[in-house]
Biotite code that builds the C-alpha atoms (Angstrom):
import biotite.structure as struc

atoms = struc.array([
    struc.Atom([104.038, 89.628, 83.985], chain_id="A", res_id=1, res_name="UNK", atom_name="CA", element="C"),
    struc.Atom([106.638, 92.022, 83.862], chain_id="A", res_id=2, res_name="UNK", atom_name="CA", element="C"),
    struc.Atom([107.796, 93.821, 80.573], chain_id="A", res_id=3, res_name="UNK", atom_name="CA", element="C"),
    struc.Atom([111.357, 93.136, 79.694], chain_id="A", res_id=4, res_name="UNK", atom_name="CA", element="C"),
    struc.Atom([113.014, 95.578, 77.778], chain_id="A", res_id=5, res_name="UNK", atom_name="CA", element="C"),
    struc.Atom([116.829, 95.150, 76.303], chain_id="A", res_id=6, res_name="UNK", atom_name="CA", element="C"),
    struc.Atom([119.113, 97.476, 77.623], chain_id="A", res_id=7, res_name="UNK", atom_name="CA", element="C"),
    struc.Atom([119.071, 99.912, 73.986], chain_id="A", res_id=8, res_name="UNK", atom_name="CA", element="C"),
    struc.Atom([115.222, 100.373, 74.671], chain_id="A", res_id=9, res_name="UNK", atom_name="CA", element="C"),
    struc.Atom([116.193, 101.208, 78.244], chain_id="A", res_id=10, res_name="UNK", atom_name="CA", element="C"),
    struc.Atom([118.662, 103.639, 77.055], chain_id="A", res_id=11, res_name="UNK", atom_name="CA", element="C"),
    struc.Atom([116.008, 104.674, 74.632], chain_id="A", res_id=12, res_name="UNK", atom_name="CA", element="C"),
    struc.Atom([113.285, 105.409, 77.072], chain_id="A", res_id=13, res_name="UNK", atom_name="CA", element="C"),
    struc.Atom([116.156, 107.221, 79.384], chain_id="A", res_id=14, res_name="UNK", atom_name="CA", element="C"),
    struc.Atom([117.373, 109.541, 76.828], chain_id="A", res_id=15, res_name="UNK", atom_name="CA", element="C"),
    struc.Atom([114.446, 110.469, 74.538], chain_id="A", res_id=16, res_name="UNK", atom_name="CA", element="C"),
    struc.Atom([111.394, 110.134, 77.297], chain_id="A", res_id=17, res_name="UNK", atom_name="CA", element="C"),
    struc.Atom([113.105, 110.981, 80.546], chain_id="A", res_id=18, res_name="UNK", atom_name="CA", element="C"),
    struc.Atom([115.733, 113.381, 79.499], chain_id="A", res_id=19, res_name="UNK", atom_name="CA", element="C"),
    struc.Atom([113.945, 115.018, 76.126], chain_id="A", res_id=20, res_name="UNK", atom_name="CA", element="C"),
    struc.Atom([116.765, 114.237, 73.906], chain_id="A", res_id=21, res_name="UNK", atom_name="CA", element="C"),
    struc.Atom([116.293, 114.265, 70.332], chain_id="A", res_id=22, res_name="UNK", atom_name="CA", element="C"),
    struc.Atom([116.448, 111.331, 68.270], chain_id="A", res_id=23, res_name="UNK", atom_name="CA", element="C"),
    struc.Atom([119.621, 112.198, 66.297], chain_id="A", res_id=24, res_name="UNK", atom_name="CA", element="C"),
    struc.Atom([121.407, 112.464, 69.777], chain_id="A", res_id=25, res_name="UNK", atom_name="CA", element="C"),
    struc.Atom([119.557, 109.317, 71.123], chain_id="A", res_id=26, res_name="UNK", atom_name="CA", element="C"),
    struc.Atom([120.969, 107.520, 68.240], chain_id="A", res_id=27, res_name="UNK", atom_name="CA", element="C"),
    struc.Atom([124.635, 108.736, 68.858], chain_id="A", res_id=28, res_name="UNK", atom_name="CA", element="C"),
    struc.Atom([124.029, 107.519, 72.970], chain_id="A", res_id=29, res_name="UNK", atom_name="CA", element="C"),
    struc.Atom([122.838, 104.555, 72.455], chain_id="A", res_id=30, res_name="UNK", atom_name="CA", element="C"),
    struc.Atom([125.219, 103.700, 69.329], chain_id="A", res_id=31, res_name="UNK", atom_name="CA", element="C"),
    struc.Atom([122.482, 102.889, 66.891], chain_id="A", res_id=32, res_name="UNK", atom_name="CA", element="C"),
    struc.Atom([121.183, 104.359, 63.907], chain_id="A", res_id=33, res_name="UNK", atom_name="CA", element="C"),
    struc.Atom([117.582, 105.878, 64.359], chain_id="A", res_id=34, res_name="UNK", atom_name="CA", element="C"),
    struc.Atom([115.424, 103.319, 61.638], chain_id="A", res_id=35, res_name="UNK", atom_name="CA", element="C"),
    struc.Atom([116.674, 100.544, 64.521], chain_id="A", res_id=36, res_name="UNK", atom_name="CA", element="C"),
    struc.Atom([114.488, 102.633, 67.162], chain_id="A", res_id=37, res_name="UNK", atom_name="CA", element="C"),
    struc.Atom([111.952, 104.053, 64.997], chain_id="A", res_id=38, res_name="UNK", atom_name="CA", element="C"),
    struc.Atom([109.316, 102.032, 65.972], chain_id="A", res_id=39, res_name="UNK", atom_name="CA", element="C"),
    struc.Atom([110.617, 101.591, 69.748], chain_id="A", res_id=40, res_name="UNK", atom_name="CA", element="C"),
    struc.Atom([108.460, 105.218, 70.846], chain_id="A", res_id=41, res_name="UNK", atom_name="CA", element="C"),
    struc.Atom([105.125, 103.053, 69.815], chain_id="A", res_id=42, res_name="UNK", atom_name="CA", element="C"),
    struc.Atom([106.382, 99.695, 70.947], chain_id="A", res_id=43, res_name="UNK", atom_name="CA", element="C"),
    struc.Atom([107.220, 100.941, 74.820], chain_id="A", res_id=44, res_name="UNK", atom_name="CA", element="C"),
    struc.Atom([103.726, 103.287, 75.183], chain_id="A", res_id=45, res_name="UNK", atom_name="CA", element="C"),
    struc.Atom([102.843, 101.156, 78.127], chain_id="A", res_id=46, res_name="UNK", atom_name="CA", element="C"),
    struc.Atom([106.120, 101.652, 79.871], chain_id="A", res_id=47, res_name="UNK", atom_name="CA", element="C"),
    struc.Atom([105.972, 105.672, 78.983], chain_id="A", res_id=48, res_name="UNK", atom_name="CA", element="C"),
    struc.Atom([102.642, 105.902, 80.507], chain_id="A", res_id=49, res_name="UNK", atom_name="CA", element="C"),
    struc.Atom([103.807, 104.524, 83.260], chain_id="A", res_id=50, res_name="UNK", atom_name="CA", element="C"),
    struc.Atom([106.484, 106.469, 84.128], chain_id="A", res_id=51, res_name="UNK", atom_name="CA", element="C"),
    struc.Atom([104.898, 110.060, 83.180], chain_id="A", res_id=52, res_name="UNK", atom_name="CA", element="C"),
    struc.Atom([103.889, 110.608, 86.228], chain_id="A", res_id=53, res_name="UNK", atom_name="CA", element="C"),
    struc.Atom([107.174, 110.154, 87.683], chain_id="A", res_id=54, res_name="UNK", atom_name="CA", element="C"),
    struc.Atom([108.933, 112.217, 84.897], chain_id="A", res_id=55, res_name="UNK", atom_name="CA", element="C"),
    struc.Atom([106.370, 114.783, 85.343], chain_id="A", res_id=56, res_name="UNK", atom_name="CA", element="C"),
    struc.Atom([106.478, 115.196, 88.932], chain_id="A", res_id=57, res_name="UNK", atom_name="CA", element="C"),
    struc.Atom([110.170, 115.029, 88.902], chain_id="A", res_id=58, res_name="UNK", atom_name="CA", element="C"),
    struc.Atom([110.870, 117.453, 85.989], chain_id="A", res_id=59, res_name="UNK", atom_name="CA", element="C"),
    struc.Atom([108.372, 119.896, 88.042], chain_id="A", res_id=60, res_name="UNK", atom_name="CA", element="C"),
    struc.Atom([109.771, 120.192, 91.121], chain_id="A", res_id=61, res_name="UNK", atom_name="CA", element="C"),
    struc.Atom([112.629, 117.908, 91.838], chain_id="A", res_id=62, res_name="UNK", atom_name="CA", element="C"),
    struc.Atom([114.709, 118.543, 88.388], chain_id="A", res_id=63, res_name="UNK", atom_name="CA", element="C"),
    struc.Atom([117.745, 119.404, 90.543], chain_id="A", res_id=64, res_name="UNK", atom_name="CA", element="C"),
    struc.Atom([118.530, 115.910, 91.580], chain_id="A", res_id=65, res_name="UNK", atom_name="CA", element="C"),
    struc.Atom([119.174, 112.878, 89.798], chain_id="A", res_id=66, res_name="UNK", atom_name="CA", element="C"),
    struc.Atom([116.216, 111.559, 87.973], chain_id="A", res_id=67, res_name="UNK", atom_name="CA", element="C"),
    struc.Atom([117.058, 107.761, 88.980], chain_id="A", res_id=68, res_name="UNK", atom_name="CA", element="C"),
    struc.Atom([117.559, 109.059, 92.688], chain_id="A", res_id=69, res_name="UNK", atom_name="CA", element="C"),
    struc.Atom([113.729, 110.393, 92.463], chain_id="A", res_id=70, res_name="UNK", atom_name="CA", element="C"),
    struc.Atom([112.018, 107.753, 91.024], chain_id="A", res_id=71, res_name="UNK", atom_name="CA", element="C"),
    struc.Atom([113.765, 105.073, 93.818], chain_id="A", res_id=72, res_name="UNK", atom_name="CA", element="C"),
    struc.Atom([112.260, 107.677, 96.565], chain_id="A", res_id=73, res_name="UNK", atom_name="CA", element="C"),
    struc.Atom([108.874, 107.900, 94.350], chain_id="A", res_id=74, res_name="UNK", atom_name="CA", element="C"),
    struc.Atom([108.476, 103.793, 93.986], chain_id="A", res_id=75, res_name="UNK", atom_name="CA", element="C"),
    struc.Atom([109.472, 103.454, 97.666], chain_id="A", res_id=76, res_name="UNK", atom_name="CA", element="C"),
    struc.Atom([106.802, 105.327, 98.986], chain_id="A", res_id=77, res_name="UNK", atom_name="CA", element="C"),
    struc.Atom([103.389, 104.177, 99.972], chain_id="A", res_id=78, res_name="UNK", atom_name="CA", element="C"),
    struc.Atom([100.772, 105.761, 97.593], chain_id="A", res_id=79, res_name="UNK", atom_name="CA", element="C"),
    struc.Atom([98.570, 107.537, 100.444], chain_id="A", res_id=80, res_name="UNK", atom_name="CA", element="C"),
    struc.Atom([98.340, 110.752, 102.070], chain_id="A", res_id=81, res_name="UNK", atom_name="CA", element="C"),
    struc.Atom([100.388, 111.146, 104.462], chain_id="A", res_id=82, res_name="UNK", atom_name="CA", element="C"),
    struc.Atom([98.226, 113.002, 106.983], chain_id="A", res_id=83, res_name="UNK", atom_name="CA", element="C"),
    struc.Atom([95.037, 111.332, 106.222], chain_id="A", res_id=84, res_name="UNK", atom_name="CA", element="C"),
    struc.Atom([95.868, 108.196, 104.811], chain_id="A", res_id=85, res_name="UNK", atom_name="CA", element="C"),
    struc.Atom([93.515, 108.175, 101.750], chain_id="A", res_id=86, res_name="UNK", atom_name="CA", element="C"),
    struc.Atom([94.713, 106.365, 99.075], chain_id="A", res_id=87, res_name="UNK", atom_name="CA", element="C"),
    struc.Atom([94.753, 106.662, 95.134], chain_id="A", res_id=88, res_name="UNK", atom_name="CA", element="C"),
    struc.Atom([91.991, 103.823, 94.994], chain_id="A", res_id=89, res_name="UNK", atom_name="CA", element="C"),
    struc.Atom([90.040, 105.572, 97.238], chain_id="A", res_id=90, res_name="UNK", atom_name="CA", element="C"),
    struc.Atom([90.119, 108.721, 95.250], chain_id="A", res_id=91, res_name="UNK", atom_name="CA", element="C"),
    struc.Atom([88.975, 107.036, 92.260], chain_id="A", res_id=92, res_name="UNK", atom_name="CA", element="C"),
    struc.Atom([86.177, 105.918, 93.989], chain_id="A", res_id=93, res_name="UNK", atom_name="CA", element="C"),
    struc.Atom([84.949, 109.476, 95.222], chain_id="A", res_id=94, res_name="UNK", atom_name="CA", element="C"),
    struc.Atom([85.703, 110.994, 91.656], chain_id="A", res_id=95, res_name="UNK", atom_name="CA", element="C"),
    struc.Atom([83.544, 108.334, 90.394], chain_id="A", res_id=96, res_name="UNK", atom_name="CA", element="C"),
    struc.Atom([81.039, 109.138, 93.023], chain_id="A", res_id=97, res_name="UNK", atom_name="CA", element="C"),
    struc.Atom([81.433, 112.939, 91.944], chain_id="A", res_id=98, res_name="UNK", atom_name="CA", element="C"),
    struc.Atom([82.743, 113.620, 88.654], chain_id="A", res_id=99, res_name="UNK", atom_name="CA", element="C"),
    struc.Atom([82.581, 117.465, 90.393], chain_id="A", res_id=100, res_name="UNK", atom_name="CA", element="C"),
    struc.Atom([84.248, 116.124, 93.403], chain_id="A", res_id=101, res_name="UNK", atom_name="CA", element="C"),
    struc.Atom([86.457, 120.270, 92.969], chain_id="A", res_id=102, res_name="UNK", atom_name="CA", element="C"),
    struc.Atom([85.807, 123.112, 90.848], chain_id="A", res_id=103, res_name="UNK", atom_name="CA", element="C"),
    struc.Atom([89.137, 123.072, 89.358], chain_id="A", res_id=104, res_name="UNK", atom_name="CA", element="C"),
    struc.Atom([89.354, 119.573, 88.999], chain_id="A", res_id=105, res_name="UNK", atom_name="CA", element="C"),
    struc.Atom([92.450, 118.873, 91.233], chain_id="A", res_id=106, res_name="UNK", atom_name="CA", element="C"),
    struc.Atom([92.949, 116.292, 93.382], chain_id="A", res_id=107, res_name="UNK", atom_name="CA", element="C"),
    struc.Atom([92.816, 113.121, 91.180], chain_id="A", res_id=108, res_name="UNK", atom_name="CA", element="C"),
    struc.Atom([95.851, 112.563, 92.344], chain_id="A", res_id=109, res_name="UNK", atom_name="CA", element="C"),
    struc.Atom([98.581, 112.163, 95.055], chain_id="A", res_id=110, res_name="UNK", atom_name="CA", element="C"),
    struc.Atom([100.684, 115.440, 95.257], chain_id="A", res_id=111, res_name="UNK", atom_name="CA", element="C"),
    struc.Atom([104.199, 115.828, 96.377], chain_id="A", res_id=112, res_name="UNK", atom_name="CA", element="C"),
    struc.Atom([104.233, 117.607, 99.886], chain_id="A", res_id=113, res_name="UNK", atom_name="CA", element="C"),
    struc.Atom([107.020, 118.868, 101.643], chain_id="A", res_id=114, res_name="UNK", atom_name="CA", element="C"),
    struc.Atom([106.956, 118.673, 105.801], chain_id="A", res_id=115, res_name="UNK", atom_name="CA", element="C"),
    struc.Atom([108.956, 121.656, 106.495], chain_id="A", res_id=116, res_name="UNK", atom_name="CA", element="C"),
    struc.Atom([107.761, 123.884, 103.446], chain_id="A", res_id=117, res_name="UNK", atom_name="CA", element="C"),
    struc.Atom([110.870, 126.113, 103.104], chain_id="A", res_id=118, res_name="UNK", atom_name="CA", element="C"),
    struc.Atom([113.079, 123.473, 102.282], chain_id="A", res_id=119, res_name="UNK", atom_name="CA", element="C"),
    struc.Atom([113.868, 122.449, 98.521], chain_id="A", res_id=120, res_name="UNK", atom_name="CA", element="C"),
    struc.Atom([112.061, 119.424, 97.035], chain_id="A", res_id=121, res_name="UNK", atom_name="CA", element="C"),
    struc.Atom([115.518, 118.349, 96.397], chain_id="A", res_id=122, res_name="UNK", atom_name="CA", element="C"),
    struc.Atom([115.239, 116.849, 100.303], chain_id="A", res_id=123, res_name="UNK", atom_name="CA", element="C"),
    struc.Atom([114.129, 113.919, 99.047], chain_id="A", res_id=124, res_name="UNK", atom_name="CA", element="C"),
    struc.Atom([113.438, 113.264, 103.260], chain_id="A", res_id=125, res_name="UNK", atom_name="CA", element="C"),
    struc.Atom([111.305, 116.094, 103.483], chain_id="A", res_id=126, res_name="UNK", atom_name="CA", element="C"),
    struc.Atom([108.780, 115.107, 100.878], chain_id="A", res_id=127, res_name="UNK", atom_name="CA", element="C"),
    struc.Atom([105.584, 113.053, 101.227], chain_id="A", res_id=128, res_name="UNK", atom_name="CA", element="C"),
    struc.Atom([102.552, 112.427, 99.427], chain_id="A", res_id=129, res_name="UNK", atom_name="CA", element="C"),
    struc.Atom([99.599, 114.281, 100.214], chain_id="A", res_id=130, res_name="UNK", atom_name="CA", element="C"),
    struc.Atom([95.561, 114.231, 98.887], chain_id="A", res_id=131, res_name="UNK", atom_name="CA", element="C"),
    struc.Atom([94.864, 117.600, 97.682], chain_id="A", res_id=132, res_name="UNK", atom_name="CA", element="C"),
    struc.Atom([92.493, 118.615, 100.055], chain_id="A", res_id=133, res_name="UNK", atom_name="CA", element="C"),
    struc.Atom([95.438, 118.202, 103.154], chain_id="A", res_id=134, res_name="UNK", atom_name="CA", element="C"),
    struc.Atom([97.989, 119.722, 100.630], chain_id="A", res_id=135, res_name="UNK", atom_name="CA", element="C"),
    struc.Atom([95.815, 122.912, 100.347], chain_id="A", res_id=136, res_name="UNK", atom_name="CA", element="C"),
    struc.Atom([94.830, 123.288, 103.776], chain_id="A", res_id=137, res_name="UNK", atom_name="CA", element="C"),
    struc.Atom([97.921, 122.568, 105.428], chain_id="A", res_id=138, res_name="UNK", atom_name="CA", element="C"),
    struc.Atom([99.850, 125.563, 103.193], chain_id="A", res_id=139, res_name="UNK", atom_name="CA", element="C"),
    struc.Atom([103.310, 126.553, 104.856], chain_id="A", res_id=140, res_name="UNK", atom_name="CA", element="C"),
    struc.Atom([101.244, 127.730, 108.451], chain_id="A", res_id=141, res_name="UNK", atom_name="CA", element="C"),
    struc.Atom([101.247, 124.173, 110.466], chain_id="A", res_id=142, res_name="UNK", atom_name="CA", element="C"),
    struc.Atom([103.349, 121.914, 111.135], chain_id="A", res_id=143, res_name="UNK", atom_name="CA", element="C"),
    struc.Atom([103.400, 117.797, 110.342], chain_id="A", res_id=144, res_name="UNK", atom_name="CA", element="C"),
    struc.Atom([102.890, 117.469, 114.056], chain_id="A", res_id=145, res_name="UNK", atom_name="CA", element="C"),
    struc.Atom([99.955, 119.774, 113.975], chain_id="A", res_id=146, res_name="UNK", atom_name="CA", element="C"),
    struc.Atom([98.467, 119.032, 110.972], chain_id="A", res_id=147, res_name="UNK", atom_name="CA", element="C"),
    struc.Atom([98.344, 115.265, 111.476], chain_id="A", res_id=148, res_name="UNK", atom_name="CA", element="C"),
    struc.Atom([95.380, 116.055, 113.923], chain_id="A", res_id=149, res_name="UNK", atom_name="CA", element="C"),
    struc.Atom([93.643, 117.753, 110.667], chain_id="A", res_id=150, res_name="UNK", atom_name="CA", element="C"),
    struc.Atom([94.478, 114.948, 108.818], chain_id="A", res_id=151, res_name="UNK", atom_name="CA", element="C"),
    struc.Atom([92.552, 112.588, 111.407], chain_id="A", res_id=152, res_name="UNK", atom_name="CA", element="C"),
    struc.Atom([89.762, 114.825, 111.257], chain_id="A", res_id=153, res_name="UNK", atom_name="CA", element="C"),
    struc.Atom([89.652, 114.325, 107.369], chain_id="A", res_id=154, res_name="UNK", atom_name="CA", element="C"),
    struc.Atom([90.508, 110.811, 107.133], chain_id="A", res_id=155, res_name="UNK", atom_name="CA", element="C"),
    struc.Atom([86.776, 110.651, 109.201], chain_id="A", res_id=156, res_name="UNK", atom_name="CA", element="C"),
    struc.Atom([85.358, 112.069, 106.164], chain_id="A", res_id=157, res_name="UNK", atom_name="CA", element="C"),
    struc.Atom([86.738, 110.414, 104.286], chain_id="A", res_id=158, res_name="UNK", atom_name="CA", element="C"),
    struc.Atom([85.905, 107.407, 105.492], chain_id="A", res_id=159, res_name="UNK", atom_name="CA", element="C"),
    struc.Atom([82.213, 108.296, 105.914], chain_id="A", res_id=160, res_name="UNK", atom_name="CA", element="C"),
    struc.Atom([81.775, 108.758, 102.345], chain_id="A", res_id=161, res_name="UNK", atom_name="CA", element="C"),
    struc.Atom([83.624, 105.664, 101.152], chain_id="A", res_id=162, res_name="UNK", atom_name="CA", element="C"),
    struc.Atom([81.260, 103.861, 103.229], chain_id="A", res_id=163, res_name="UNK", atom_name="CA", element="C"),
    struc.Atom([78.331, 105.204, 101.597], chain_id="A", res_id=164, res_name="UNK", atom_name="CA", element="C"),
    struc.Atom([79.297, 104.436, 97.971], chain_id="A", res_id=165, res_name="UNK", atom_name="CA", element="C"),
])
């Protein structure tokens, strides 16, 4: 079922989540006085954990275009690598697997990857999702042509080990 929020809490979530606002400049936004939203940051936790990641990824390294623009490109874009096609599921599933899957402990999630590195993540064209493991090895040296044969190579791991678990 999906949540249905009244346009205030939308403004709400816009201004104070998204943009950082504070509440006494929320309140003069969205035209209400702040005991009518106090309990709004509590009531919409679901929705603000689900957009973190966008906000997050967005403030990081696309803050120089429009937040709405980056979130349509986000949500219309297959949640895989892009050179080896893993997929979040399948990532859970090797983290689960091994809880040491990297030293660091990166790569439990998709990152943003740009095809032609020395363009701006604001080329919302030029950005893809990658696993970790392509995003590091790929650096700024090879090219999406060229790297897509690493990423075949990988995605053979990949598979390998998902068949295992």
């Amino acid at each position: 079922m999906e949540n249905v929020f009244s346009e205030k809490q939308r403004l709400f979530l816009r201004y104070a989540f998204i943009e950082r606002k504070r509440y006494d400049e929320v309140a003069l936004l969205i035209q209400l006085p702040r005991n009518e939203f106090k309990g709004w940051w509590e009531d919409l936790k679901e929705e603000r954990e689900r957009l973190k990641p966008i906000r997050d990824l967005w403030i990081k390294k696309c803050g120089d275009i429009s937040y709405d623009e980056f979130e349509a490109a986000y949500l219309n874009t297959i949640p895989q690598c892009h050179y080896c096609g893993i997929t979040t599921e399948q990532i859970e599933l090797l983290w689960q697997k091994d809880p040491e899957l990297t030293k660091r402990g990166r790569g439990r999630k998709l990152e943003l990857e740009r095809l032609a590195p020395n363009e701006e993540y604001s080329n919302l064209s030029n950005l893809v999702f990658s696993c970790y493991w392509c995003n590091n090895a790929k650096t700024d040296t090879f090219t999406e042509e060229e790297f897509m044969k690493v990423g075949e190579v990988i995605k053979g791991i990949w598979e390998e080990r998902l068949e295992k678990l």
